[in-house]
Backbone of each chain as ProteinMPNN parsed JSONL, in Angstrom:
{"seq_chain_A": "XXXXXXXXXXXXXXXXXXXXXXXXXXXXXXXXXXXXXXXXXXXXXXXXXXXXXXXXXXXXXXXXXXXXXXXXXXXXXXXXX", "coords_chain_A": {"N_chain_A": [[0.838, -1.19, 0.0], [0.651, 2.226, -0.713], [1.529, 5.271, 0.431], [1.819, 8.811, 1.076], [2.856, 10.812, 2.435], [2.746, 14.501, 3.944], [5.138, 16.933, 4.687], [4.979, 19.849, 6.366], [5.95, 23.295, 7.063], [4.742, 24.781, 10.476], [2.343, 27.891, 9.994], [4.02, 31.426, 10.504], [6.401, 29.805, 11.217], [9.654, 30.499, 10.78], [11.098, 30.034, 7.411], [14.09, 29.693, 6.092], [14.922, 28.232, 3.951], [13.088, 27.982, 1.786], [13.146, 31.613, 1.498], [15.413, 31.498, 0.352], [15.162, 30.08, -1.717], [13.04, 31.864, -2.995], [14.008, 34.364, -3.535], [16.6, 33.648, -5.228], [14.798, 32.994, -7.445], [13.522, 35.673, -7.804], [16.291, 36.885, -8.521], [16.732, 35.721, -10.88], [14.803, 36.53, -12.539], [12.209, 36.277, -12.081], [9.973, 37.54, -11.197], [6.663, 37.367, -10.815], [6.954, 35.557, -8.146], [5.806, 35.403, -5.027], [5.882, 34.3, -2.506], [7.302, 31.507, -0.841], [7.242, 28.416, -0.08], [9.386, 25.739, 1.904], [8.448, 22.308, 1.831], [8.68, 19.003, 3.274], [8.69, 16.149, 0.958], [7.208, 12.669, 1.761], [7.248, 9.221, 0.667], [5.737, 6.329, 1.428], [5.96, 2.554, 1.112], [3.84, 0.233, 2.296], [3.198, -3.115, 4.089], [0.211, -3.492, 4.331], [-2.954, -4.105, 4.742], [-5.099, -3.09, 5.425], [-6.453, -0.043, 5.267], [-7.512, 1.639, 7.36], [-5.82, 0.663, 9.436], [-3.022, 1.389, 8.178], [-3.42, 4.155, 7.856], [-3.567, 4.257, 10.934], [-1.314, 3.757, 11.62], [0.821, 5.27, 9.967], [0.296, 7.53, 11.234], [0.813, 7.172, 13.627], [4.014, 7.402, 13.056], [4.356, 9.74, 11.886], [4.187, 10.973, 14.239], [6.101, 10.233, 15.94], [8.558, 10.232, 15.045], [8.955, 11.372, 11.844], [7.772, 13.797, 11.766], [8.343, 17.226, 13.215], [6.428, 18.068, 15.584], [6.081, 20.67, 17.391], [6.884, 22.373, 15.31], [5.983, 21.84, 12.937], [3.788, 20.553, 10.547], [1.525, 17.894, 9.178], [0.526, 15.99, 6.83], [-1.552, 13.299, 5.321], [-1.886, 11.232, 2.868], [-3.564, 8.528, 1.342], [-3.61, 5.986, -1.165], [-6.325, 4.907, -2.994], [-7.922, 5.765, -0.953]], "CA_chain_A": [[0.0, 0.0, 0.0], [1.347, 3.784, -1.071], [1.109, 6.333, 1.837], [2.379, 9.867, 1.027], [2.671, 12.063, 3.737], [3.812, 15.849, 3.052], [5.509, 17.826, 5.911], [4.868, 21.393, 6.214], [6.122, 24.181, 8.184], [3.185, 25.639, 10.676], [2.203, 29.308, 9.537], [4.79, 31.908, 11.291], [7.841, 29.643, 11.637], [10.603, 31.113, 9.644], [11.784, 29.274, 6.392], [15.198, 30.326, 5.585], [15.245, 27.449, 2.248], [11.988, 28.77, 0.98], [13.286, 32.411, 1.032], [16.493, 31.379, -0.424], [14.93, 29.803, -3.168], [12.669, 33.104, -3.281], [15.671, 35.363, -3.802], [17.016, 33.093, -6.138], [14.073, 33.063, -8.181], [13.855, 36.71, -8.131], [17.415, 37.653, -8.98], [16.647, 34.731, -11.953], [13.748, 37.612, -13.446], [10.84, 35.507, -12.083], [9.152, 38.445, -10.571], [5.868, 36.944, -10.149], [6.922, 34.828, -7.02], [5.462, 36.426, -4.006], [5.753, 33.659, -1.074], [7.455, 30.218, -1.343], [7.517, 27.83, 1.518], [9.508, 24.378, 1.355], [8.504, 21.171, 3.064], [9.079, 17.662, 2.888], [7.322, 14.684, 0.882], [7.643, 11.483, 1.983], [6.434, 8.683, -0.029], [6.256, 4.88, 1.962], [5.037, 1.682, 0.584], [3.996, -0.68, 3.222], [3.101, -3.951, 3.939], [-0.613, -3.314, 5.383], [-4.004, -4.448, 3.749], [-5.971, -2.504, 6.13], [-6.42, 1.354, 5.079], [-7.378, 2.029, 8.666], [-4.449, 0.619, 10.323], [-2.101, 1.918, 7.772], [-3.514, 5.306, 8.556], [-3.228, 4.544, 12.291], [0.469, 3.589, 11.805], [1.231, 6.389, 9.46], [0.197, 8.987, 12.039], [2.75, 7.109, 14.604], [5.335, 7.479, 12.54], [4.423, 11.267, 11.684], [4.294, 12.042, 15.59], [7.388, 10.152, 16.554], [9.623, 10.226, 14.012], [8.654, 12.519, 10.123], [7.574, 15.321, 11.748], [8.874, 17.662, 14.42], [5.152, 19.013, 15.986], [6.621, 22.083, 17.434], [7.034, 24.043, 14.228], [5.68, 21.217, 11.39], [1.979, 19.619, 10.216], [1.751, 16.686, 8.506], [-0.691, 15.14, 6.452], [-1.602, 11.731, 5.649], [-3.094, 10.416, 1.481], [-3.156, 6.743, 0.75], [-3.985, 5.738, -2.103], [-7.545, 4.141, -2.554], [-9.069, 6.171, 0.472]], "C_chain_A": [[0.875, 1.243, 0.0], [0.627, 4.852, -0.384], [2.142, 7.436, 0.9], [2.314, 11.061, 1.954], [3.601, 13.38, 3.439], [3.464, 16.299, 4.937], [5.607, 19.026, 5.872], [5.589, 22.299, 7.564], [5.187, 24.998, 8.749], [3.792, 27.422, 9.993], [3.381, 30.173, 10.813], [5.518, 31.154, 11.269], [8.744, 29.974, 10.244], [10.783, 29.827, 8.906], [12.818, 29.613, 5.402], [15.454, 29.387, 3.946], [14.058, 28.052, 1.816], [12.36, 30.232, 0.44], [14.809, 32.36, 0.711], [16.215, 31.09, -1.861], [13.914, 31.396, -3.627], [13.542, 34.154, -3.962], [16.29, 35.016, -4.915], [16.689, 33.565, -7.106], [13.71, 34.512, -8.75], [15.183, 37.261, -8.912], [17.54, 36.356, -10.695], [15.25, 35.493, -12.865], [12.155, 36.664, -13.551], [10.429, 35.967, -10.762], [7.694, 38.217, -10.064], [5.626, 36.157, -8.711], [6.858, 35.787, -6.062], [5.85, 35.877, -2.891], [6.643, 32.304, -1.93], [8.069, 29.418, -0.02], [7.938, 26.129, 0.87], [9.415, 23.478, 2.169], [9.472, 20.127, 2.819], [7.841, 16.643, 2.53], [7.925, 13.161, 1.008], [6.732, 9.966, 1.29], [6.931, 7.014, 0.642], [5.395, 3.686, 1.46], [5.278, 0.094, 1.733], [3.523, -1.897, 3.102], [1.197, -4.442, 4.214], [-2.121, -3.713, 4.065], [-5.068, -3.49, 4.387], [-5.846, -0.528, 5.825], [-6.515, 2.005, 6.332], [-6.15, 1.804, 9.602], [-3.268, 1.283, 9.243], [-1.875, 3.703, 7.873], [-3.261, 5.685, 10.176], [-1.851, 4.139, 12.541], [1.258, 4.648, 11.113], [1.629, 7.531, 10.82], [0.861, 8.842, 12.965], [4.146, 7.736, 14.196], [5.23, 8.781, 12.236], [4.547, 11.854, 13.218], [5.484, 11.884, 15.943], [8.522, 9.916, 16.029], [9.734, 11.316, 13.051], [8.766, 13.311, 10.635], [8.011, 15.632, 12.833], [7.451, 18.672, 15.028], [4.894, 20.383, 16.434], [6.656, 22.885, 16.07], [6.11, 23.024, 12.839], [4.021, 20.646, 11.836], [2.56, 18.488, 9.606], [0.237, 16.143, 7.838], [-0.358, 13.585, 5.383], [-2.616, 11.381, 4.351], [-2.673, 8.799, 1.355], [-4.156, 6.856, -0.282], [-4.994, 4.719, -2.346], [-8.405, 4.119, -1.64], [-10.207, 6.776, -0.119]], "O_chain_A": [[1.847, 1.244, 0.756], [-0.532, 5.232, -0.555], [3.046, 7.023, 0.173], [1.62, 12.077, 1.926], [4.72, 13.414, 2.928], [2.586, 16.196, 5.794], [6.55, 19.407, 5.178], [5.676, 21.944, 8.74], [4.665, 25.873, 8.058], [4.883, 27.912, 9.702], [3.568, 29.622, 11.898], [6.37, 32.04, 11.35], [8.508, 29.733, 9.06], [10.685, 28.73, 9.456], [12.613, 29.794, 4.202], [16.073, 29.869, 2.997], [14.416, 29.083, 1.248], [12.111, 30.455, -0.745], [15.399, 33.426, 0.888], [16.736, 31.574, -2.866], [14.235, 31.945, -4.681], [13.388, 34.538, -5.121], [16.602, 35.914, -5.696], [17.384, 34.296, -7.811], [13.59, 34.656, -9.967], [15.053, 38.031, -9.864], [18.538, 36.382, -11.416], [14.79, 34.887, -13.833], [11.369, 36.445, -14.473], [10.423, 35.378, -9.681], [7.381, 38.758, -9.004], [4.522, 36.069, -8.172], [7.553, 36.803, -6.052], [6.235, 36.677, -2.039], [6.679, 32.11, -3.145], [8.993, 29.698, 0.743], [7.378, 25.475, -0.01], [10.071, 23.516, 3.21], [10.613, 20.196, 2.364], [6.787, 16.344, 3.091], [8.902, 12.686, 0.429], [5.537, 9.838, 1.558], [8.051, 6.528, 0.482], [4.174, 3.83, 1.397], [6.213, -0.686, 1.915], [3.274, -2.138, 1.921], [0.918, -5.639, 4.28], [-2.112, -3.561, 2.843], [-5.973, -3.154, 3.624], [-4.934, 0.07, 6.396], [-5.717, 2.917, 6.552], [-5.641, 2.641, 10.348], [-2.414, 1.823, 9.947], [-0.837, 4.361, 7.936], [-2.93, 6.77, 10.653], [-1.342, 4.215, 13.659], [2.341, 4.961, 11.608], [2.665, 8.074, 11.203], [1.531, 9.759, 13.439], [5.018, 8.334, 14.828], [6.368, 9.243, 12.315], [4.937, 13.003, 13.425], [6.17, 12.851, 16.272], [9.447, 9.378, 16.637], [10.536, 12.214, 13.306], [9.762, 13.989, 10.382], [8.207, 14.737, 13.655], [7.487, 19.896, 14.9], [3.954, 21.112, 16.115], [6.401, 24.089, 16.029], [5.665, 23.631, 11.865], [3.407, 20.444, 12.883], [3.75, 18.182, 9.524], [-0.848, 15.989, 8.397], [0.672, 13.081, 4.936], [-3.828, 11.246, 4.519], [-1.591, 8.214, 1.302], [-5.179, 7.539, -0.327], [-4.693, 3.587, -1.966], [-9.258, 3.287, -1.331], [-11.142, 7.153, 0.586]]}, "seq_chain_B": "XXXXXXXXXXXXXXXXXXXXXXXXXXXXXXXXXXXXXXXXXXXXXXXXXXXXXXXXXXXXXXXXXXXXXXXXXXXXXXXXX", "coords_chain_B": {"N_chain_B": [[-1.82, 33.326, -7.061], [-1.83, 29.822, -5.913], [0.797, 27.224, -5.924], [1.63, 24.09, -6.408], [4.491, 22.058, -5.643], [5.972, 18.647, -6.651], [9.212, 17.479, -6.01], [11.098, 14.688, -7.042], [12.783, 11.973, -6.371], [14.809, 10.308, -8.942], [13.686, 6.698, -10.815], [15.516, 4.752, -9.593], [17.742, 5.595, -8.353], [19.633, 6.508, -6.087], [18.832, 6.874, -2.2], [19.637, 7.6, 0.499], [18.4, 8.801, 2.278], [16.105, 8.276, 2.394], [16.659, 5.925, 2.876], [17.443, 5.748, 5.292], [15.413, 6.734, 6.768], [13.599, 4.568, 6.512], [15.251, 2.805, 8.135], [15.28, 3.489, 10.45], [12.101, 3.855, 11.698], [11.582, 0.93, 11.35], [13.834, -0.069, 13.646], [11.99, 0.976, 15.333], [10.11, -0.443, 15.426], [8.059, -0.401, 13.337], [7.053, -2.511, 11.874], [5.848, -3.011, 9.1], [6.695, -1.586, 6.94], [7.686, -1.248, 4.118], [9.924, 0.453, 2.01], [10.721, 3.537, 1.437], [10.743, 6.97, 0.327], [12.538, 10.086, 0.234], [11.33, 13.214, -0.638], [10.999, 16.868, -1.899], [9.063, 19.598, -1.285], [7.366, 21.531, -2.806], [5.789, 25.067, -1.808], [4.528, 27.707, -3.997], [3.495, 31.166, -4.212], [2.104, 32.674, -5.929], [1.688, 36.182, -7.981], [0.059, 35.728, -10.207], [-2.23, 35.747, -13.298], [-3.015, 33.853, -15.268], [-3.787, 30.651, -15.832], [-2.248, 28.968, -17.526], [0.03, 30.332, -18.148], [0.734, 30.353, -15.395], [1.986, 28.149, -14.898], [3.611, 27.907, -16.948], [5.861, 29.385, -16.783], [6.487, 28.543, -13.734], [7.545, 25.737, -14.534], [9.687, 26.843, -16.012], [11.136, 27.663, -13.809], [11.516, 25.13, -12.394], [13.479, 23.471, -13.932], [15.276, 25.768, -14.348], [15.993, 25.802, -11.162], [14.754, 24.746, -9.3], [14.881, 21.533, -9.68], [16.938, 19.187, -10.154], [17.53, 18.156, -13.013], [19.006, 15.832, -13.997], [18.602, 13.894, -11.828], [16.183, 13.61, -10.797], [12.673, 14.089, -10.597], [10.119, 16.245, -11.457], [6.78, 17.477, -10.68], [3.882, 19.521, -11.13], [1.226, 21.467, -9.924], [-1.334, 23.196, -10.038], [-3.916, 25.029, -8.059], [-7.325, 25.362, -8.669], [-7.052, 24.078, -11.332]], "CA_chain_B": [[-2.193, 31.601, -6.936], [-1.166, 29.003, -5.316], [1.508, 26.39, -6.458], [2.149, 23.128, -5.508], [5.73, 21.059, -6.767], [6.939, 17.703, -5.655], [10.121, 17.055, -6.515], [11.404, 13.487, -6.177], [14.244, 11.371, -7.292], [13.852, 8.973, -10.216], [13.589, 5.622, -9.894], [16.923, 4.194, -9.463], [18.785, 6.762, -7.681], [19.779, 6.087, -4.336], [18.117, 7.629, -1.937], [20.389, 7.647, 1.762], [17.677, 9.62, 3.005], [14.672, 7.463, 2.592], [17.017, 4.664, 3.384], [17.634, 6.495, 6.971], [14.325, 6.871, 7.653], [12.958, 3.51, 6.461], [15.911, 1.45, 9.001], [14.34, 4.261, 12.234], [10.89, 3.235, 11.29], [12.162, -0.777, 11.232], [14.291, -0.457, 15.151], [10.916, 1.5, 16.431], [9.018, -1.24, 15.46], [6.987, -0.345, 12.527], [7.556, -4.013, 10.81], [5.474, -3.282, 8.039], [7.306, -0.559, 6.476], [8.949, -1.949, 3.108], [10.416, 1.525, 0.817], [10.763, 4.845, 2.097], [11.226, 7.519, -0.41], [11.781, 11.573, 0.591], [11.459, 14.108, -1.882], [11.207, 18.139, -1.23], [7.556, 19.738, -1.362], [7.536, 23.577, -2.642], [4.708, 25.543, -2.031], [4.366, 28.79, -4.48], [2.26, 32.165, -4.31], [2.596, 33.586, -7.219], [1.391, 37.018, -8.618], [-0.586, 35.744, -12.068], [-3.594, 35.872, -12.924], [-3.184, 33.211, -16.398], [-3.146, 29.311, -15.131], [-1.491, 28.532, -18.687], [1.245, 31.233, -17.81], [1.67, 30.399, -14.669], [2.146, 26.412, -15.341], [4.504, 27.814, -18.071], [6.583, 29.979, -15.343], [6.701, 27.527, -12.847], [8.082, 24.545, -15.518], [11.103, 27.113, -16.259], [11.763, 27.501, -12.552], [12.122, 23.707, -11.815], [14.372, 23.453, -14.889], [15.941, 26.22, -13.723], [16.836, 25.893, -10.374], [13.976, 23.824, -8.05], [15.038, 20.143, -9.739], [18.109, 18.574, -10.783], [16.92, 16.706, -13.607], [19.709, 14.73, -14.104], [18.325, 12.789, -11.007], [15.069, 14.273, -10.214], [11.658, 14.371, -11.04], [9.32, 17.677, -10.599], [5.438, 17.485, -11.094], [3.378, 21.016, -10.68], [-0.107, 21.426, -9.303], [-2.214, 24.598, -9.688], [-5.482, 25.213, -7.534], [-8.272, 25.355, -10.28], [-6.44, 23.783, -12.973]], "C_chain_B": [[-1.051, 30.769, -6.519], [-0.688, 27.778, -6.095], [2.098, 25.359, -5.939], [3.514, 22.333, -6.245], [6.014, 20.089, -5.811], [7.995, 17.41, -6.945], [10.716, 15.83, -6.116], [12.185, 12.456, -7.256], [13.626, 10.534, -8.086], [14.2, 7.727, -9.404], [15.119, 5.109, -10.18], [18.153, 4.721, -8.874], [18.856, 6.951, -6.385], [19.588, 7.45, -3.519], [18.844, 7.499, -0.432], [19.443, 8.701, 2.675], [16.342, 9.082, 3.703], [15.453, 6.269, 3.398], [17.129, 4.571, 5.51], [16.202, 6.017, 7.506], [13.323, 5.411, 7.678], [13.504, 2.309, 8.144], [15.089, 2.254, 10.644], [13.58, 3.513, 12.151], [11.118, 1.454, 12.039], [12.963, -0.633, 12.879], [12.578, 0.169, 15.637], [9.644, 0.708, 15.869], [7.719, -1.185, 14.6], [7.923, -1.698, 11.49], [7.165, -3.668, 9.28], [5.82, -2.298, 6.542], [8.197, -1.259, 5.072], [9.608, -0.631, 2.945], [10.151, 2.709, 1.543], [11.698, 5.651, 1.031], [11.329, 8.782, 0.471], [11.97, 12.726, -0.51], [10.913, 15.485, -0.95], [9.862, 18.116, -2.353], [7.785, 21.154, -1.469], [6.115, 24.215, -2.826], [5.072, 27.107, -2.455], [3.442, 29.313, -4.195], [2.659, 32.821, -4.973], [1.517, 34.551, -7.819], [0.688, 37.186, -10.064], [-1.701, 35.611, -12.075], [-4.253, 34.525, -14.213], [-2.716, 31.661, -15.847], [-2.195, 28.523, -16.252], [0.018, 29.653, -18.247], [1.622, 31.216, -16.601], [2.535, 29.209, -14.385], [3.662, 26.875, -16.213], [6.088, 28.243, -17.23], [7.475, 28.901, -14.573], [7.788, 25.862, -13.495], [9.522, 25.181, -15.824], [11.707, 26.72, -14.624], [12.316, 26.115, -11.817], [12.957, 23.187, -12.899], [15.312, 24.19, -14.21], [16.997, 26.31, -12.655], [16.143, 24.945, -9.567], [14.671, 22.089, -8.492], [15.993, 20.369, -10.39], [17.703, 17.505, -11.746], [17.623, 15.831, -14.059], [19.224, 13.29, -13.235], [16.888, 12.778, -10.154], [14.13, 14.428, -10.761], [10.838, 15.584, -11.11], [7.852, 16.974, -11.649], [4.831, 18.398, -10.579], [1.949, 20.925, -10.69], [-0.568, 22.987, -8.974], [-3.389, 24.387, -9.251], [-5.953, 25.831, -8.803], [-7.686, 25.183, -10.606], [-7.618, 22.605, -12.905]], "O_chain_B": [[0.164, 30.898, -6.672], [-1.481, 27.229, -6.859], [2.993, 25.487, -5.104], [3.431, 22.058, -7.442], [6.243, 20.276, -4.616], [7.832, 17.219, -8.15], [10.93, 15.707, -4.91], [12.134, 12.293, -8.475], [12.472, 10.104, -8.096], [14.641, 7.525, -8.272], [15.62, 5.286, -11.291], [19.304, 4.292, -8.953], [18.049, 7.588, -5.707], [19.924, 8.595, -3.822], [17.921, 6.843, 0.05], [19.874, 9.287, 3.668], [15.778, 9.245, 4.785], [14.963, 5.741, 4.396], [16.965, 3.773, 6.433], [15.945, 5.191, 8.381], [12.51, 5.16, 8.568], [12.846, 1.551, 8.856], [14.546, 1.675, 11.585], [13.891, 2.353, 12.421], [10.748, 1.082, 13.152], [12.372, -1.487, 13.54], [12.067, -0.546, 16.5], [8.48, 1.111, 15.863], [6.636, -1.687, 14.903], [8.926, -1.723, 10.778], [7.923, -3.94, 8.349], [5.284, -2.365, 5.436], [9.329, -1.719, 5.217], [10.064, -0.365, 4.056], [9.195, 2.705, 2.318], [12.869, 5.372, 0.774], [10.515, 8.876, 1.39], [13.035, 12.847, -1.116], [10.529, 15.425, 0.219], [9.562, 17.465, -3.353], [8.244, 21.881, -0.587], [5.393, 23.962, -3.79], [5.717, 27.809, -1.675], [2.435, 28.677, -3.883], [3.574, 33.612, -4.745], [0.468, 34.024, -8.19], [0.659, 38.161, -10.814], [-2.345, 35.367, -11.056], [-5.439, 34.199, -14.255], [-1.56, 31.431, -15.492], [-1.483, 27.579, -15.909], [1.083, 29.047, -18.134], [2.644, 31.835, -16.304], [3.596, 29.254, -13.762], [4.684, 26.201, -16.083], [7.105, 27.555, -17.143], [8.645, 28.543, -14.713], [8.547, 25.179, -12.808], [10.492, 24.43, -15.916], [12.468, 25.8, -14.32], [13.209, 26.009, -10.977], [13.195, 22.014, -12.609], [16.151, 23.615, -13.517], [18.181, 26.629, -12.758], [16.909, 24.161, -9.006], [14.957, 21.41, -7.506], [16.172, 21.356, -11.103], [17.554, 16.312, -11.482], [17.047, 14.89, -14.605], [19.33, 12.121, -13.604], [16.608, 12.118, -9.154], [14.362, 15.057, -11.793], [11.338, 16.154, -10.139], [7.817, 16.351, -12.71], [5.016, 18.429, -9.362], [1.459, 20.222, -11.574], [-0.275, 23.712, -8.023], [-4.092, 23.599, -9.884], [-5.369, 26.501, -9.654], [-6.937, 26.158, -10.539], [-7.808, 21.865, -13.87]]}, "name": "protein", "num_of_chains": 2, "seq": "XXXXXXXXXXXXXXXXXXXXXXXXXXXXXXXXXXXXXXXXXXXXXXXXXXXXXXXXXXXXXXXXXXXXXXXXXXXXXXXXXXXXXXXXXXXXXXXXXXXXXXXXXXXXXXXXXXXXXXXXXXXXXXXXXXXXXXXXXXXXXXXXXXXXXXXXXXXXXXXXXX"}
């Protein structure tokens, strides 16, 4: 089964790679970019037949491991929900 | 408008990142864990008002500078498209 979980940074915490690539992108004459925030995607293919438990093992592994809850979100698609 | 990119290695291109996080996963007891990929998640806000021009934009920029396509994938996602 194919879980993809994307890691975000909550609203307000600084993102010094986002406005690097911002800057970039600007001094590269791509003036339309206003905001640009970068996460992480994580893509896992498990062993699980159960969509419910693979969602209730996902979200382990996003609290105590993927994600850092202090400053990040996380969300949680499988494929065939 | 808002812009979504995942960027994520091709297939065959070792990944010491996913591999990290797959063997954690595997000591903390998630058995069922086969493959663990991670790829970088960019979220754009961009200044356009044309979803064909900003698709077009966005396709230089991960050429540009967001993906390495020697070893890297990019796929782009506009709200309303």
């Amino acid at each position: 089964m194919r879980v993809k979980v994307h890691i975000t940074l909550k609203d307000g915490v600084l993102d010094p790679q986002g406005r690097a690539i911002s800057r970039s992108l600007h001094s590269m004459d791509f003036r339309s970019v206003q905001e640009v925030r970068q996460g992480k995607y994580i893509e896992l293919e498990l062993d699980e037949t159960s969509i419910i438990q693979a969602r209730k093992h996902v979200t382990e592994m996003c609290k105590q491991l993927l994600a850092n809850l202090v400053i990040e979100n996380y969300s949680i698609e499988i494929d065939g929900e």
